[in-house]
RODO-2510 file (C-alpha; in nm, 4 decimals, decimal comma):
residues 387
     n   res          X          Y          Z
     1     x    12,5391     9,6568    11,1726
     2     x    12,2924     9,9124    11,1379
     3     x    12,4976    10,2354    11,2697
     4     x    12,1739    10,4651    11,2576
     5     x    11,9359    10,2705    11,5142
     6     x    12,2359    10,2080    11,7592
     7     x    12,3619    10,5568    11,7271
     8     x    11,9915    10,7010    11,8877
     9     x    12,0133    10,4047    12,1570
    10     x    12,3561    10,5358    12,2826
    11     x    12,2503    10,8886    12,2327
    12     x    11,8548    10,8602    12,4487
    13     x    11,8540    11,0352    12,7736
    14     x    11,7682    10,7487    12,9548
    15     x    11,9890    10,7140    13,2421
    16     x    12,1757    10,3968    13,1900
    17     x    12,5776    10,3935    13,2161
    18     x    12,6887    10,4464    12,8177
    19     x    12,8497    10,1168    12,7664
    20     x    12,5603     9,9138    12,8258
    21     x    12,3093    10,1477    12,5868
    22     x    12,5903    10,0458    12,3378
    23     x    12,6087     9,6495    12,5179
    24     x    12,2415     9,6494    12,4656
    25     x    12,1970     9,7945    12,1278
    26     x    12,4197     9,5513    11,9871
    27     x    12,3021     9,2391    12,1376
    28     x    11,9790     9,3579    11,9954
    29     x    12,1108     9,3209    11,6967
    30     x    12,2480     9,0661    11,7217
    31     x    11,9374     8,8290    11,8662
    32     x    11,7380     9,0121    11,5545
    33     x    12,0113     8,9097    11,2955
    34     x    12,0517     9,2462    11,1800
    35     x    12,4322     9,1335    11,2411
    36     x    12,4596     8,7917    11,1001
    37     x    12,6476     8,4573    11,2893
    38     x    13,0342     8,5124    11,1865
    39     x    12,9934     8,9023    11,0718
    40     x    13,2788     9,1161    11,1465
    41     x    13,1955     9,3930    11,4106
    42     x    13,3337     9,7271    11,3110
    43     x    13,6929     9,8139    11,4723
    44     x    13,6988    10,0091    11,8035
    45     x    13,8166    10,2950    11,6113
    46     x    13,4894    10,3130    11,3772
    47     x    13,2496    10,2756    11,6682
    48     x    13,4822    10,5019    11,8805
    49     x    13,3842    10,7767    11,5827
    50     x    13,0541    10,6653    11,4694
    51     x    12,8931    10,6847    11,7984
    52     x    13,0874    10,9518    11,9374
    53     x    13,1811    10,7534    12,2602
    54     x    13,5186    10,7057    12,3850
    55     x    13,7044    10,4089    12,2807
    56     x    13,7341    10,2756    12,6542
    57     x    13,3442    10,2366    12,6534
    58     x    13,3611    10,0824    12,3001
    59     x    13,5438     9,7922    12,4604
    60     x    13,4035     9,7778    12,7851
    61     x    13,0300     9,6910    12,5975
    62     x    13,2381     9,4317    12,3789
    63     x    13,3927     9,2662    12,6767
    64     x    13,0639     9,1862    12,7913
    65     x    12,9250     9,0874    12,4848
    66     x    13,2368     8,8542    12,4650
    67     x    13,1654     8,7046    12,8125
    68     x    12,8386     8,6838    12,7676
    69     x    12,8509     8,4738    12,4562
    70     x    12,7235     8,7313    12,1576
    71     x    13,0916     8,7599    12,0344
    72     x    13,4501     8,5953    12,0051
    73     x    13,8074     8,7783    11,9645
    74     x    13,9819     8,6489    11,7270
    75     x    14,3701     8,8207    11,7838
    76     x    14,4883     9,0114    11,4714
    77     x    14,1869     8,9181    11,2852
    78     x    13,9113     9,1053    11,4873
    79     x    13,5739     9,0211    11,6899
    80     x    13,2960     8,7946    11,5238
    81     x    12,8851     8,7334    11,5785
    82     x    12,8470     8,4024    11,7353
    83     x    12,5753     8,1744    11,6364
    84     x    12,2971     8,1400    11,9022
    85     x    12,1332     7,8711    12,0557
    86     x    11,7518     7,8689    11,9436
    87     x    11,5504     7,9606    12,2136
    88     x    11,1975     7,7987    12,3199
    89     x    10,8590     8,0363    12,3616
    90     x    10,8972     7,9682    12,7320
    91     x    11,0229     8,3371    12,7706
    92     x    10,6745     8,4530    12,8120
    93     x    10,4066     8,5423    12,5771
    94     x    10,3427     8,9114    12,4470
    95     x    10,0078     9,0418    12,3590
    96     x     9,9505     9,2657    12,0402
    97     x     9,5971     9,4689    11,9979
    98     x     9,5986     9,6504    11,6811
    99     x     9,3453     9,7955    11,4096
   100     x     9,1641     9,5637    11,2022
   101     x     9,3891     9,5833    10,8560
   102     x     9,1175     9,6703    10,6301
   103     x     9,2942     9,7689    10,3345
   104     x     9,5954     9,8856    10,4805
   105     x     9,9208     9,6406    10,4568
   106     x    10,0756     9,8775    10,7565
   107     x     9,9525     9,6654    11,0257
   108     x    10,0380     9,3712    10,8345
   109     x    10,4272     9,4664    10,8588
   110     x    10,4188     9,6551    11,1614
   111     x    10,2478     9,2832    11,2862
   112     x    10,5225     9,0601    11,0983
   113     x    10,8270     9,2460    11,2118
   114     x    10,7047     9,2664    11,5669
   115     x    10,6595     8,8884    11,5897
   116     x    10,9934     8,8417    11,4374
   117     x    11,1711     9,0258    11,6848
   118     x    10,9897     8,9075    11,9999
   119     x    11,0236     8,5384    11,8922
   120     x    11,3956     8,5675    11,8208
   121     x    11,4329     8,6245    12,2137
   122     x    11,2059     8,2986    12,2838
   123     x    10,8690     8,5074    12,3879
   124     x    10,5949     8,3926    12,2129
   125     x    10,2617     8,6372    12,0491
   126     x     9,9145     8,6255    12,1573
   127     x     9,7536     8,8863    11,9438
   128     x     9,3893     9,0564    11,8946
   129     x     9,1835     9,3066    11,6583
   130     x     8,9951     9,5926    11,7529
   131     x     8,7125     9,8112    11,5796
   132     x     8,8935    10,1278    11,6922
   133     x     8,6476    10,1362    11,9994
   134     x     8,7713    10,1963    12,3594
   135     x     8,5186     9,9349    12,4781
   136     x     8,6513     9,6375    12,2746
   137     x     9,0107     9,7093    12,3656
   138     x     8,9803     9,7512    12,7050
   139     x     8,7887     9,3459    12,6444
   140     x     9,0672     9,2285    12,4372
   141     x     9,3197     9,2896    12,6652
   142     x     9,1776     9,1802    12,9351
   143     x     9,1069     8,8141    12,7564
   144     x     9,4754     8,8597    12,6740
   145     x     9,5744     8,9445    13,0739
   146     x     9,3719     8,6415    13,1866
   147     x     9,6439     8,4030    12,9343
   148     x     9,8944     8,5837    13,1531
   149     x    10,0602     8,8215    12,8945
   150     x    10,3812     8,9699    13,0088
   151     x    10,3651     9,2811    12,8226
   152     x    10,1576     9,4663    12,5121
   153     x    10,1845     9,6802    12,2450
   154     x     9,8132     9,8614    12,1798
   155     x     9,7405    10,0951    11,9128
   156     x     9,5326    10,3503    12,0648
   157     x     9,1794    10,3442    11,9014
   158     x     8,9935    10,6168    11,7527
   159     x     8,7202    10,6440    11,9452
   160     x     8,6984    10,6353    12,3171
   161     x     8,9218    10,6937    12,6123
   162     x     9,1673    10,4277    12,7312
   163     x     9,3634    10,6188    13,0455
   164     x     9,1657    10,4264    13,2670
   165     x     9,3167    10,1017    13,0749
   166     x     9,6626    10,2347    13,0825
   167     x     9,6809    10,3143    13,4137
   168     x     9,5587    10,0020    13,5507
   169     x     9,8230     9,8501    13,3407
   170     x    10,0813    10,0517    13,4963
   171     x     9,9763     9,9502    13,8513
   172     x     9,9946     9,5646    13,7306
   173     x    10,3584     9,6529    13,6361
   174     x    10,2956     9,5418    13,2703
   175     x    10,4661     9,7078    12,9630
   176     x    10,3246     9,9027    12,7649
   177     x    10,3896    10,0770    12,4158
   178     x    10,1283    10,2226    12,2075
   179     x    10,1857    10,1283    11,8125
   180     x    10,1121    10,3224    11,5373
   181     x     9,9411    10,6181    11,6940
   182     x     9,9675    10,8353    11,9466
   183     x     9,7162    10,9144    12,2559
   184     x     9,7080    11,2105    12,4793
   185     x     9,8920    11,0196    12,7373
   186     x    10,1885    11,0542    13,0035
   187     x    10,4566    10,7915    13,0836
   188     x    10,3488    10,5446    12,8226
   189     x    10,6335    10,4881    12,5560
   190     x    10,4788    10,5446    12,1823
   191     x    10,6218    10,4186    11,8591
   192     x    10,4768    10,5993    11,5328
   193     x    10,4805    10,7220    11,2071
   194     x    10,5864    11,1123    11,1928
   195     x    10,2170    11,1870    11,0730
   196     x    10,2404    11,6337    11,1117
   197     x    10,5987    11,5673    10,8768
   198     x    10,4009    11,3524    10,6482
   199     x    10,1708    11,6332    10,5996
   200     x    10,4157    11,9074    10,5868
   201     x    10,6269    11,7233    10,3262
   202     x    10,2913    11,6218    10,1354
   203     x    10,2201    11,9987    10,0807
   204     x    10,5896    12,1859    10,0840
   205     x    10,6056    11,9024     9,7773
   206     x    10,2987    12,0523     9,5883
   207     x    10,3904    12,4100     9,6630
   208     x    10,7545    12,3627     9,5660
   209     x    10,5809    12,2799     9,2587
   210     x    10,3739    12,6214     9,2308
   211     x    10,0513    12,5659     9,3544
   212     x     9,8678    12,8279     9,5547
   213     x     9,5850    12,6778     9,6391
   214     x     9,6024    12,3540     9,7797
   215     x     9,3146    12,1131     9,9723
   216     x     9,3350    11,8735    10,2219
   217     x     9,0827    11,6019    10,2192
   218     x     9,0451    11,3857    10,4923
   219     x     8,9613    11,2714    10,8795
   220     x     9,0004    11,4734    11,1481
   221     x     8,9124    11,4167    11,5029
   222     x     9,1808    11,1424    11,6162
   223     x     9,5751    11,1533    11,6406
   224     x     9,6667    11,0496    11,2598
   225     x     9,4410    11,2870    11,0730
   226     x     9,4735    11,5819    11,3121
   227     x     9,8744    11,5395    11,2696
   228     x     9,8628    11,5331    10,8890
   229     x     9,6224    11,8455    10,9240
   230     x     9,8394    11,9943    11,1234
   231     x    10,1507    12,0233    10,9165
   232     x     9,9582    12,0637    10,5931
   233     x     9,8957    12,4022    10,7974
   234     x    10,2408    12,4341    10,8718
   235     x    10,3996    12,4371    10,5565
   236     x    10,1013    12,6457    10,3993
   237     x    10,1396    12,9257    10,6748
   238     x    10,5306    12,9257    10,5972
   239     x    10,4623    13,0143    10,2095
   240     x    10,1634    13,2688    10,3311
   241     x     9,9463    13,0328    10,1538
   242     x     9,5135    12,9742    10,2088
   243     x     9,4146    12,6600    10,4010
   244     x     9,1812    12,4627    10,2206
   245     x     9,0565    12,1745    10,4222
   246     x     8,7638    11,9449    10,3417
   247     x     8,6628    11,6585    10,6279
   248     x     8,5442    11,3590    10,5320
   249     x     8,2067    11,2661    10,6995
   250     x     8,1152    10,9207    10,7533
   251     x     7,8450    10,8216    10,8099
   252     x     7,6535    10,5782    11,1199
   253     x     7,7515    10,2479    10,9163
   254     x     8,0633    10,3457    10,7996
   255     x     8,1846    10,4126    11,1487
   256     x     7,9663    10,1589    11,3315
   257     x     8,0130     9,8043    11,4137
   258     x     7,9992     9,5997    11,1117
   259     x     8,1476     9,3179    10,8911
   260     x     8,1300     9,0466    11,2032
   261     x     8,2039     9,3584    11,4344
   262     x     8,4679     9,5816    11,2802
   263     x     8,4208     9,9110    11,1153
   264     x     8,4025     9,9375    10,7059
   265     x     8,6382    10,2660    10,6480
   266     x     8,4940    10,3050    10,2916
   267     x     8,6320    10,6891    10,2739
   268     x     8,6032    10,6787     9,8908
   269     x     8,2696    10,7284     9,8791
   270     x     8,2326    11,0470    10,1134
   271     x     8,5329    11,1437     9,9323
   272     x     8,3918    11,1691     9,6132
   273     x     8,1066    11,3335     9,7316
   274     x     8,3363    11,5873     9,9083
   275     x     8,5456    11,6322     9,5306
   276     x     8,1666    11,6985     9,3958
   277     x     8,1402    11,9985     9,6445
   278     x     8,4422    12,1598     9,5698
   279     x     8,5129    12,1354     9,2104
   280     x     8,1361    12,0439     9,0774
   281     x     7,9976    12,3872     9,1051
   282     x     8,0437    12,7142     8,9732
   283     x     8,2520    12,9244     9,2577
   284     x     8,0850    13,2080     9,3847
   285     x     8,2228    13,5644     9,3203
   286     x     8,3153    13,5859     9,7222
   287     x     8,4757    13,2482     9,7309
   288     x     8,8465    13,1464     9,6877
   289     x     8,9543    12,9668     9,3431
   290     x     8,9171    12,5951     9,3264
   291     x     9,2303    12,3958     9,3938
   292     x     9,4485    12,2820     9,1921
   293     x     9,6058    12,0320     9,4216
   294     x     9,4781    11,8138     9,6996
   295     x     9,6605    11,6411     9,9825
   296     x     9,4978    11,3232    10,0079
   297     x     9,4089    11,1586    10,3649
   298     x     9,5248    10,7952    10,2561
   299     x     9,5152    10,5998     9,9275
   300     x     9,1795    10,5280     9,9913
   301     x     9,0542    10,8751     9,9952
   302     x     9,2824    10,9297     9,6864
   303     x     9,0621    10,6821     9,4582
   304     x     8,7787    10,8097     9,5869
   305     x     8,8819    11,1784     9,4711
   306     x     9,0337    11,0417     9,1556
   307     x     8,7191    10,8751     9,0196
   308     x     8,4929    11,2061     9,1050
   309     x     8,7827    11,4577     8,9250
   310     x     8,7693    11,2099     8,6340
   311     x     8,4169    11,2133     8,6153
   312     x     8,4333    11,5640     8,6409
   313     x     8,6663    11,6042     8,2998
   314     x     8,9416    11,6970     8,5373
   315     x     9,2547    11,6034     8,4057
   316     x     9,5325    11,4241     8,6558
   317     x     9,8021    11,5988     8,7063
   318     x     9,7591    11,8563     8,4161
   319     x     9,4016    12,0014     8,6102
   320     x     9,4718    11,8887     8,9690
   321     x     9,7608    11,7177     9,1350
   322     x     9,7163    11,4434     9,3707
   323     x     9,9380    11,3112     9,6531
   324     x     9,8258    11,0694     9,9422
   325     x     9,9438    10,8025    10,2040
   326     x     9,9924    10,4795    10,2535
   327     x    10,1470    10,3526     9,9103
   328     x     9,8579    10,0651     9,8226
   329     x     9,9687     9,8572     9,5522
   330     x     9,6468     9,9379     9,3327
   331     x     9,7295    10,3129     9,3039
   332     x    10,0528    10,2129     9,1357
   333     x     9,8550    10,0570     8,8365
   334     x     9,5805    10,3347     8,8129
   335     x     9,5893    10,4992     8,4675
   336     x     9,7812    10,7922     8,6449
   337     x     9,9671    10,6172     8,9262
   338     x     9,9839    10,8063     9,2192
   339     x    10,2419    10,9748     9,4596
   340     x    10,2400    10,8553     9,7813
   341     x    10,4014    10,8057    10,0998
   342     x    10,4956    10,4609    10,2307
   343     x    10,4425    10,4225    10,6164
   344     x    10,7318    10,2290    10,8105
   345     x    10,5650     9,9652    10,9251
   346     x    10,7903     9,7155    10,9795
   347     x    11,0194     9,9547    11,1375
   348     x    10,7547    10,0335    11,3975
   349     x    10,6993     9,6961    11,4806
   350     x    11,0622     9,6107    11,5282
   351     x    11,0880     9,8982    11,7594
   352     x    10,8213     9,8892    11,9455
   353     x    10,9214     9,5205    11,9836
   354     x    11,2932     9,6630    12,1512
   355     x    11,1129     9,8521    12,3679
   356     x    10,9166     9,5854    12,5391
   357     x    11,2042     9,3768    12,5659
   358     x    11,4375     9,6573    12,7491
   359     x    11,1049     9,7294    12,9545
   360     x    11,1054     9,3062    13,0178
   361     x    11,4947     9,3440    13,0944
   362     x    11,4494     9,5748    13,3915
   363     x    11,4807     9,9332    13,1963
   364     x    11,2903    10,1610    13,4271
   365     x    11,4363    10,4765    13,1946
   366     x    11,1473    10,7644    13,1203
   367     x    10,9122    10,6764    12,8812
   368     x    10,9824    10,7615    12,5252
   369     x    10,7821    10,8854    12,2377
   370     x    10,9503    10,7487    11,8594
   371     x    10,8585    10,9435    11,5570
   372     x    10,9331    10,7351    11,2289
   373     x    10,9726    10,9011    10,9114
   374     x    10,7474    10,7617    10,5929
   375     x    10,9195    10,7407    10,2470
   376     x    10,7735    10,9372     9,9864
   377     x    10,6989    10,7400     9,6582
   378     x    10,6422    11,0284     9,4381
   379     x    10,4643    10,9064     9,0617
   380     x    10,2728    11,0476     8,8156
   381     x     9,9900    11,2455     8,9404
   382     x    10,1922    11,5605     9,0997
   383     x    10,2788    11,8063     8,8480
   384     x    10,2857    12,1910     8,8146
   385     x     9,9335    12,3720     8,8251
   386     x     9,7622    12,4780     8,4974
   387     x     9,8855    12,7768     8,3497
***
């Protein structure tokens, strides 16, 4: 039983009677066989304590569970996961628009786990990639509206406006969750990665360490890079500490439609050219020492910035620390393998996934917004700065 995800379902504000959050959380559970056929619930005591309900409600939800067929009472030995029947995709089919993966495996997981957990309740997936334009999404999901999808999960694309999109969703009385992202956007539940704490923790990490003078190199303009921005400021204006920040520029192919109509996010190359500005000339007298740490973007800004301080006889960590996003498995086998943080993929598709299927069950709670924390894989390439 996983104590933690039930624990917020019991505890959300939505307005449903406390005994079914806890009824619902752990036949969720149960249909994703996070508890197994013939597990062992915890007593009524332990739930009674770990979810700070009263024991009454404990066994009010497991009553239920028990008449509805999720669990059996076994006297004086305690109450058991039933096996359940395998169900057929004639639930329904859900519709999934996400980000081409490019190099990224988040979308992959985020994908895999949100299949998993819509097909263990019998719906089927009908899914589609965009090129982070407003135009194409709005096409996919109307291809996917005319197979009669019964709900979707869109991650909100970087350029464009989709409120007109959303709201015509919400008239149709389709759910909706946005994945992955965020958009400036009211009563549509979101399920995301905790992008301003990945930045905060990114830099707290490299000051903890000593350095004073620390850059941020990366996109701005959209929901992921303006969070990460945005708490790289935070935890530089708590130690009284210079903002250094660098944006990446693409350029007209780079953010155009290409490869058979979806963008090539090359950001190593701008990235190295960006490195080249900051550290390949001389500073002048007015200007503010060169950094000697830089919060990377993603991974893919990383290499970018690791080849140009190379080239430029910088020395990783001992010259300039480097700590990015998205935990590739190619910057684990670089010469100086390199701290990163690991999004939660899966964990936003399997949530975003619940979601849908309380929205599918009749929950008509306010909309809620999810922010998952990323893991920080910390490796070689952080260090103290240079004498």
């Amino acid at each position: 039983m996983d104590i933690e995800r039930i624990r917020e379902r019991v505890q959300l504000s939505a307005p449903a009677p406390l005994h079914q959050k806890l009824q619902q959380a752990i036949q969720e559970q149960i249909t994703d066989q996070t508890l197994k056929p013939g597990e062992a619930l915890p007593s009524e005591r332990a739930m009674k304590e770990a979810f700070g309900i009263s024991r009454a409600t404990v066994r009010q939800a497991i009553n239920t569970l028990i008449q509805e067929g999720f669990l059996q009472s076994v006297a004086g030995t305690g109450t058991f996961v039933l096996e359940q029947p395998v169900q057929s995709s004639s639930a329904g089919v859900i519709g999934l628009v996400t980000s081409s993966p490019n190099f990224n495996f988040f979308y992959p997981q985020l994908t895999a786990a949100f299949n998993h957990r819509i097909r263990a309740r019998g719906h089927g997936l009908m899914m589609a990639l965009h090129n982070e334009r407003a135009e194409l999404v709005e096409e996919l999901t109307n291809e996917l509206l005319q197979q009669s999808v019964i709900a979707l999960a869109i991650t909100p694309p970087r350029y464009g406006d989709i409120s007109g999109l959303v709201n015509r969703l919400r008239r149709m009385n389709i759910p909706l969750v946005l994945v992955g992202r965020h958009a400036d956007l009211n009563q549509v539940d979101v399920i995301t990665t905790d992008n301003r704490d990945i930045g905060y923790r990114a830099t707290r990490h490299l000051i903890d360490l000593g350095h004073t003078h620390i850059a941020y190199l990366g996109l701005l303009g959209y929901s992921t890079g303006d969070d990460r921005a945005a708490g790289y400021r935070q935890a530089l204006q708590e130690a009284n500490l210079p903002p250094h920040i660098y944006q990446i520029q693409e350029d007209a192919e780079q953010t155009g439609d290409t490869d058979n109509g979806f963008p090539r996010e090359h950001l190593s190359d701008p990235a190295r050219v960006a490195v080249h500005q900051i550290w390949g000339t001389p500073n002048a007298a007015n200007r503010l020492p060169q950094p000697t740490a830089v919060f990377c973007f993603n991974d893919i800004v990383a290499m970018g910035a690791y080849k140009a301080l190379r080239g430029l006889k910088r020395r990783i960590p001992q010259d300039v620390s480097l700590v990015s996003v998205d935990n590739l498995l190619t910057i684990s086998h670089f010469e100086v393998p390199l701290s990163t943080f690991a999004l939660p993929g899966e964990a936003i598709g399997m949530r975003s996934a619940e979601v849908l299927l309380r929205r599918l069950d009749g929950d008509s709670s306010s909309a809620e917004t999810v922010l998952l924390q990323a893991e920080f894989v910390p490796r070689a390439s952080t260090a103290a700065p240079p004498a």
